[in-house]
ZAVEXDO-423015 format. One record per residue (C-alpha): residue in three letters; chain; x, y, z. Coordinates in steps of 0.5 Angstrom, whole numbers. Layout:
<rs>
+------+------+-------+-------+-------+
! code ! unit !  east ! north !    up !
+------+------+-------+-------+-------+
!  ALA !    A !     X !     Y !     Z !
...
+------+------+-------+-------+-------+
</rs>
This chain:
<rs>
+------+------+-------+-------+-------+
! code ! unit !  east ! north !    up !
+------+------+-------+-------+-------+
!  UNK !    A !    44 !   -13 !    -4 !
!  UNK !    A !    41 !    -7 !    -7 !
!  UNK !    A !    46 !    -2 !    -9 !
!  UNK !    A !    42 !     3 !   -11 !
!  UNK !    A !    39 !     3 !    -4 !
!  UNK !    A !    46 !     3 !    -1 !
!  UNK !    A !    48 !     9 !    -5 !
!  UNK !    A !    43 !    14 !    -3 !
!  UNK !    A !    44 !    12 !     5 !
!  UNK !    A !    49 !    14 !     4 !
!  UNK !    A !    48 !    20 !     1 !
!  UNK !    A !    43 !    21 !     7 !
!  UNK !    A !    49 !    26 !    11 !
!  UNK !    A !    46 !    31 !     7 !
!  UNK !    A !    41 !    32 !    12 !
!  UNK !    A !    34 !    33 !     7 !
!  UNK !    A !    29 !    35 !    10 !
!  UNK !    A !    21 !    36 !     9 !
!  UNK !    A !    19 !    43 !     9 !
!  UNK !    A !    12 !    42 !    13 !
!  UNK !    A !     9 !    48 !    10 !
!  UNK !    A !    10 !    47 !     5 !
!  UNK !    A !    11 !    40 !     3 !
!  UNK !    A !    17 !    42 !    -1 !
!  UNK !    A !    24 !    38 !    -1 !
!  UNK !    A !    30 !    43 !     1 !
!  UNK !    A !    33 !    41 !    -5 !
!  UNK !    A !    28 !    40 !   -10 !
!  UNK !    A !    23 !    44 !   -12 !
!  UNK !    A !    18 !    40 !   -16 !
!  UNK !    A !    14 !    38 !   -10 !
!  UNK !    A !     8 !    41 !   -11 !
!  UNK !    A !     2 !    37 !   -12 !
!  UNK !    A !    -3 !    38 !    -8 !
!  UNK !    A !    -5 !    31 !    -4 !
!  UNK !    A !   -12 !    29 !    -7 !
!  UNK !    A !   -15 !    24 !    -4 !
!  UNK !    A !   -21 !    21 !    -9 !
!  UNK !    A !   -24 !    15 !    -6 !
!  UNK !    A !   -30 !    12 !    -9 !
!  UNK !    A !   -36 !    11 !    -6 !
!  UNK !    A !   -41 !     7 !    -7 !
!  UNK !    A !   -48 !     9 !    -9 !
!  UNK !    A !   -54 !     5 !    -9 !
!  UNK !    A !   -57 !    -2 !    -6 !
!  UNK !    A !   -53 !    -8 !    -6 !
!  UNK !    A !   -55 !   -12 !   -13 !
!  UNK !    A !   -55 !   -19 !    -9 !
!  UNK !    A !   -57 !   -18 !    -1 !
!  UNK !    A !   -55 !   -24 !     1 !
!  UNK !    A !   -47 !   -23 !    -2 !
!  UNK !    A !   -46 !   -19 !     5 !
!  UNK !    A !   -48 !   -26 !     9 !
!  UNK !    A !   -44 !   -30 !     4 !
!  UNK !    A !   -38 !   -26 !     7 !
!  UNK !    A !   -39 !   -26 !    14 !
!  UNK !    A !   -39 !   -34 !    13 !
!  UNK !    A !   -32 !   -34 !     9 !
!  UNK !    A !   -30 !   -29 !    14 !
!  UNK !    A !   -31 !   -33 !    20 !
!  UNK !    A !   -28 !   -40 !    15 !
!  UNK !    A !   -23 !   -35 !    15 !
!  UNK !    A !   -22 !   -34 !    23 !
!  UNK !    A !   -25 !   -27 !    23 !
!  UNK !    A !   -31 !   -27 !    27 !
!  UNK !    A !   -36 !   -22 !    28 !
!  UNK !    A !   -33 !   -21 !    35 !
!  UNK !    A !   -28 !   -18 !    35 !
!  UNK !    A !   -25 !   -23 !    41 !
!  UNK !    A !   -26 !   -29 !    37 !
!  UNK !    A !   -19 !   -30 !    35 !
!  UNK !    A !   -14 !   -35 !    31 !
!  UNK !    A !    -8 !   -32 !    31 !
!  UNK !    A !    -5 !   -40 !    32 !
!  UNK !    A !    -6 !   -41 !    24 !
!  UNK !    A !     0 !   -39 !    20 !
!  UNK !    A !    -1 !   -33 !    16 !
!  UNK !    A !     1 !   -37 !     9 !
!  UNK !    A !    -5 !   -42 !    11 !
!  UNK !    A !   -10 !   -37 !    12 !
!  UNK !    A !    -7 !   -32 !     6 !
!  UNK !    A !    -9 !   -38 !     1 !
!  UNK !    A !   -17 !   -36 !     4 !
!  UNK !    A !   -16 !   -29 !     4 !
!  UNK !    A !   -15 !   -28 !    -3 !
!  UNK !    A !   -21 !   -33 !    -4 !
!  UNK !    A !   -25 !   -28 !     0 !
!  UNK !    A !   -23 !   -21 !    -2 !
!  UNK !    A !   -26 !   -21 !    -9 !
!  UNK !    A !   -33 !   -22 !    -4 !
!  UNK !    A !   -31 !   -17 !    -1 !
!  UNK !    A !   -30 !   -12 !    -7 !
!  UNK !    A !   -36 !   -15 !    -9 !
!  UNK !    A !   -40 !   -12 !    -4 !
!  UNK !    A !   -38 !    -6 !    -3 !
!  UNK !    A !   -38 !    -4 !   -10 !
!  UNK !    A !   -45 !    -7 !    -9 !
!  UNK !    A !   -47 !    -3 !    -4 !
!  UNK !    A !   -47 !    -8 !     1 !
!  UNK !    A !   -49 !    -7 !     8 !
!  UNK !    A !   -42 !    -9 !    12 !
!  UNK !    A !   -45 !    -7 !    19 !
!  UNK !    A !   -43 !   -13 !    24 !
!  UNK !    A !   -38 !   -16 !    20 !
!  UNK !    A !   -31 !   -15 !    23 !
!  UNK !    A !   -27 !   -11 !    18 !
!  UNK !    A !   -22 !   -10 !    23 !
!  UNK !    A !   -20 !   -16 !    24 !
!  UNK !    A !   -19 !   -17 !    17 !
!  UNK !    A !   -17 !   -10 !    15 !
!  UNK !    A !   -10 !   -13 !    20 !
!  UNK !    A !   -10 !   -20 !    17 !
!  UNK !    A !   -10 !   -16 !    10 !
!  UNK !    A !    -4 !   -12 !    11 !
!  UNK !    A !     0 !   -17 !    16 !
!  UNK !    A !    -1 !   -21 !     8 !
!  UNK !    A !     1 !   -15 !     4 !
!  UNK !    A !     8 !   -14 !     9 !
!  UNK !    A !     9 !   -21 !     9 !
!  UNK !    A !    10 !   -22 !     1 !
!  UNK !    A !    13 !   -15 !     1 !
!  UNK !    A !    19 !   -17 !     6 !
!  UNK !    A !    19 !   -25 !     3 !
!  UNK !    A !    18 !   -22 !    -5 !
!  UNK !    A !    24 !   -19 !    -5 !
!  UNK !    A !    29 !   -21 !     0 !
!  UNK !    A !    36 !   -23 !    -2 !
!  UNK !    A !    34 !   -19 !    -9 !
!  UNK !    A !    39 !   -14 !   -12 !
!  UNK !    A !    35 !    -7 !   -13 !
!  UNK !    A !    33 !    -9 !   -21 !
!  UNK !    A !    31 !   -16 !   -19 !
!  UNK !    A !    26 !   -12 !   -13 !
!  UNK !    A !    23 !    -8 !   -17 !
!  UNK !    A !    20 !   -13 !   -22 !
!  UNK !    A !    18 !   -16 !   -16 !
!  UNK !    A !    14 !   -11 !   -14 !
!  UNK !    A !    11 !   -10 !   -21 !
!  UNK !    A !     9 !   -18 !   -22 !
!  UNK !    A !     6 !   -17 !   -15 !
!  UNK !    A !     2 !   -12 !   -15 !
!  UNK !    A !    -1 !   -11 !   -22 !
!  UNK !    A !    -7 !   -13 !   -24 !
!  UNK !    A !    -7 !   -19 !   -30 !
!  UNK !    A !   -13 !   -20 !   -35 !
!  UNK !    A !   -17 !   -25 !   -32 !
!  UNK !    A !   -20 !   -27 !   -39 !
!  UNK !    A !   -13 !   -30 !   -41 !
!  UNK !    A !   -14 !   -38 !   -41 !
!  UNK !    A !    -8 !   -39 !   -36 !
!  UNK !    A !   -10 !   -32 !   -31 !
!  UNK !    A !   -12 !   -35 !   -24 !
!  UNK !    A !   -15 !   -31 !   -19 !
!  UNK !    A !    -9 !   -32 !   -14 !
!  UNK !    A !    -6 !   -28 !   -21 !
!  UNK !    A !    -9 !   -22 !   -18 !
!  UNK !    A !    -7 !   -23 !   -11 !
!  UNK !    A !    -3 !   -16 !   -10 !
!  UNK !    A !    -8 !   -12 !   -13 !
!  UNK !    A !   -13 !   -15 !   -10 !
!  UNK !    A !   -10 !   -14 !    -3 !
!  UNK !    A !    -9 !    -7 !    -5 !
!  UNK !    A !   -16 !    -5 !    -8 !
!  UNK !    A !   -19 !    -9 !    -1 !
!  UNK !    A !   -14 !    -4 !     3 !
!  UNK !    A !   -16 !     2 !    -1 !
!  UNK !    A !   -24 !     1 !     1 !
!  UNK !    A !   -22 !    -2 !     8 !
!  UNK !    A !   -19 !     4 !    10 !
!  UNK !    A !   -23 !     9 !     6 !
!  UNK !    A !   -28 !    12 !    12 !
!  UNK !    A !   -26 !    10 !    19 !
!  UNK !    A !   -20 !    12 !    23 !
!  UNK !    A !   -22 !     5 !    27 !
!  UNK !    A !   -20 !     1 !    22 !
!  UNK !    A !   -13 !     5 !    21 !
!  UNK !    A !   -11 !     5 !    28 !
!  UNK !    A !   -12 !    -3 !    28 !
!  UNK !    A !    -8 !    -4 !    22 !
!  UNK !    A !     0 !    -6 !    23 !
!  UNK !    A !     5 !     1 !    23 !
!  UNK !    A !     9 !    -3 !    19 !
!  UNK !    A !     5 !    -3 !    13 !
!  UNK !    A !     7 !     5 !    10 !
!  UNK !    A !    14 !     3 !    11 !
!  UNK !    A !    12 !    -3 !     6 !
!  UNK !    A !    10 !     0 !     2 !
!  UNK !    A !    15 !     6 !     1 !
!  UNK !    A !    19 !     1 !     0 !
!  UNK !    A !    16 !    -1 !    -6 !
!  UNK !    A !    15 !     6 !    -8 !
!  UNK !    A !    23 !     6 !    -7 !
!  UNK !    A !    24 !     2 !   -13 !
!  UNK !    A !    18 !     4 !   -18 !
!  UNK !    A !    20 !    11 !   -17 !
!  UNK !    A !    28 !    10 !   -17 !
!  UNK !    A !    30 !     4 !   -22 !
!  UNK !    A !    28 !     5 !   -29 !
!  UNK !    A !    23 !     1 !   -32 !
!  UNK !    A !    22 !    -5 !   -37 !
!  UNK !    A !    19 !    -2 !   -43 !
!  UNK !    A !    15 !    -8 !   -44 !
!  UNK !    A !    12 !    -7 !   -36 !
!  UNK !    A !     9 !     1 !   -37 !
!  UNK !    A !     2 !    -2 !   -38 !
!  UNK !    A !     3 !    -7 !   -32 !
!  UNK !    A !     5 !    -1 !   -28 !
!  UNK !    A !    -1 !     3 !   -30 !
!  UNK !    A !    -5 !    -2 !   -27 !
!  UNK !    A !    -4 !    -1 !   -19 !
!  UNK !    A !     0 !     7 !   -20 !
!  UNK !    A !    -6 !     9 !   -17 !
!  UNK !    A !    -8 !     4 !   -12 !
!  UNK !    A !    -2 !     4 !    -9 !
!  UNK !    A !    -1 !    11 !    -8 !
!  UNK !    A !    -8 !    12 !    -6 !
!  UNK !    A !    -7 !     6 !     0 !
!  UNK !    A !    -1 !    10 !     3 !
!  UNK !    A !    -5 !    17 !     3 !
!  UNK !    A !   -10 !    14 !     6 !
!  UNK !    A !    -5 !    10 !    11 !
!  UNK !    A !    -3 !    18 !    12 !
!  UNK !    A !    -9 !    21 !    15 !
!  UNK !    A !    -7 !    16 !    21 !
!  UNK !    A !    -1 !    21 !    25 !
!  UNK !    A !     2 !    14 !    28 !
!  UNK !    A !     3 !    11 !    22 !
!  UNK !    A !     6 !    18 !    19 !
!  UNK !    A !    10 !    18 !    27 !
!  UNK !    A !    13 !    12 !    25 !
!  UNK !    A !    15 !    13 !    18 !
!  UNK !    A !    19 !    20 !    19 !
!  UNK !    A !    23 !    15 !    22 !
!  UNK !    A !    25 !     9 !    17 !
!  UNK !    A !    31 !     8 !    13 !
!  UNK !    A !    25 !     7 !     7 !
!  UNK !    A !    23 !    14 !     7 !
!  UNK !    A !    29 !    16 !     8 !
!  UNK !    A !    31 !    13 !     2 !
!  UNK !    A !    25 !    15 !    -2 !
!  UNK !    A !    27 !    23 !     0 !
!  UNK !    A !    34 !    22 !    -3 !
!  UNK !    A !    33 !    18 !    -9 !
!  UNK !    A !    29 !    23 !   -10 !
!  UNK !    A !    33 !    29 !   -10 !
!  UNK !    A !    40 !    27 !   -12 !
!  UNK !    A !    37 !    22 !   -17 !
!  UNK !    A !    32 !    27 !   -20 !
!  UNK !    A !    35 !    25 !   -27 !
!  UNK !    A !    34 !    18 !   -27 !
!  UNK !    A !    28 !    17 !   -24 !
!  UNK !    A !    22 !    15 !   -26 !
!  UNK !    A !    17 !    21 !   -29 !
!  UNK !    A !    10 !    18 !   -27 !
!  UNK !    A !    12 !    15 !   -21 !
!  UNK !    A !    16 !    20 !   -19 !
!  UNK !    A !     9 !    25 !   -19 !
!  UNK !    A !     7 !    19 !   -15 !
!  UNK !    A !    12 !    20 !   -10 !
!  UNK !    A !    11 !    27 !    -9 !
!  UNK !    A !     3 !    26 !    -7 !
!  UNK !    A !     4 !    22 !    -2 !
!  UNK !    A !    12 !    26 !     1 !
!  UNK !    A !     6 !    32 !     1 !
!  UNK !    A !     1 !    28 !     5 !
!  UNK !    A !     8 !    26 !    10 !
!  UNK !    A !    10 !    33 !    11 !
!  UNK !    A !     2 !    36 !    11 !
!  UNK !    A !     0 !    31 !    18 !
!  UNK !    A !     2 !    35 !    25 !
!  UNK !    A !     7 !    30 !    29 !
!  UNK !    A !    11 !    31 !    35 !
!  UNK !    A !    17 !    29 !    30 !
!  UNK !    A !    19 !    31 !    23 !
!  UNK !    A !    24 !    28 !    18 !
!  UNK !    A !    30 !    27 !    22 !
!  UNK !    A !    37 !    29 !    21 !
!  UNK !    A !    43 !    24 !    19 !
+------+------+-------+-------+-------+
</rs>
């Protein structure tokens, strides 16, 4: 069981709170970094046109297909994550080429992505106390040298998820809207550990690898009021505002700046609810 997480639920009779206007926390006042969301574009005609052709085939294999209606949602999660994390690269490939993705259904696999990066999340690190979690969460998400002898791709299968996240949802509110709700609270979960357990020396550099990622996925999930609508209201969030207030010694200095981005961006989105009172 999480022990630290415990604890700061039941800390949550405080009755914290997000200031709207402000974007600072009743009982810290270090939250006041502006929410930036930098999201590469990309520039110039694909160095290969028939990579973008490559990829509607791989997604079709994948069950995605070009209509929307077309689907396979009778195969296994676990049986079509083996593919995915075979087609992602593609697909980064693509856009970072300045591919032509017009015609693909990105939605479709905009919602088998994240329905992964939940599924792993909530496998990851069931049953584990808070310090085993954590080390999860870093072992899944960073990003290994692939120049390295015994490095396989499915090595790089949380990075990968998150980087195809990130372009996923870069531009469109479509593809946002067709993404599971859960997600976000997935996420701060994770951002719950980094930010409140102690890191491993020996794991900084790996960290550094998916900070920002990580951070950049939640603020563009949270351009989405639904998703901010059903985050107000989770335990994860939750947990995350107390941490950072009543462990503000013990936290995390980078990831707590982290942290602070994506509370500015909650607390920035005009919703019919806020962050409730315990």
């Amino acid at each position: 069981m999480w022990l630290q997480f415990q604890e700061v639920k039941d800390q949550a009779a405080k009755g914290e709170r997000i200031n709207k206007e402000t974007g600072e926390l009743s009982a810290s006042g270090e939250l006041s970094v502006s929410v930036e969301v930098k999201v590469e574009k990309v520039e110039g005609s694909c160095k290969n046109p028939q990579l973008a052709q490559v990829l509607r085939e791989q997604l079709q294999e994948l069950g995605i297909h070009t209509s929307p209606d077309q689907r396979t949602d009778h195969v296994p999660l676990e049986q079509r994550e083996e593919h995915l994390v075979n087609v992602l690269p593609l697909y980064i490939q693509v856009c970072e080429d300045g591919g032509r993705l017009e015609g693909l259904n990105l939605k479709g696999l905009a919602a088998l992505t994240a329905d992964t990066v939940i599924y792993n999340i909530h496998t990851r690190l069931a049953e584990r106390h808070a310090e085993g979690a954590r080390c999860e969460v870093v072992r899944f998400f960073q990003r290994y040298d692939t120049k390295e002898t015994n490095c396989e791709k499915r090595d790089n299968q949380g990075w990968l998820l998150l980087k195809s996240l990130l372009l996923l949802t870069a531009d469109s509110s479509d593809i946002l809207s067709c993404i599971n709700p859960g997600l976000p609270a997935a996420l701060v979960k994770c951002l719950y550990l980094l930010v409140c357990l102690p890191a491993q020396k020996e794991n900084s550099a790996s960290e550094e690898t998916f900070q920002e990622l990580l951070t950049k996925v939640l603020l563009q999930l949270c351009r989405q009021p639904v998703n901010v609508e059903s985050l107000v209201e989770t335990q994860e969030l939750q947990c995350l505002i107390i941490g950072l207030t009543s462990l503000w010694d013990q936290t995390s200095v980078a990831w707590r700046h982290q942290a602070s981005r994506v509370l500015k961006a909650v607390s920035a989105v005009a919703t019919s609810n806020t962050v409730p009172n315990f």
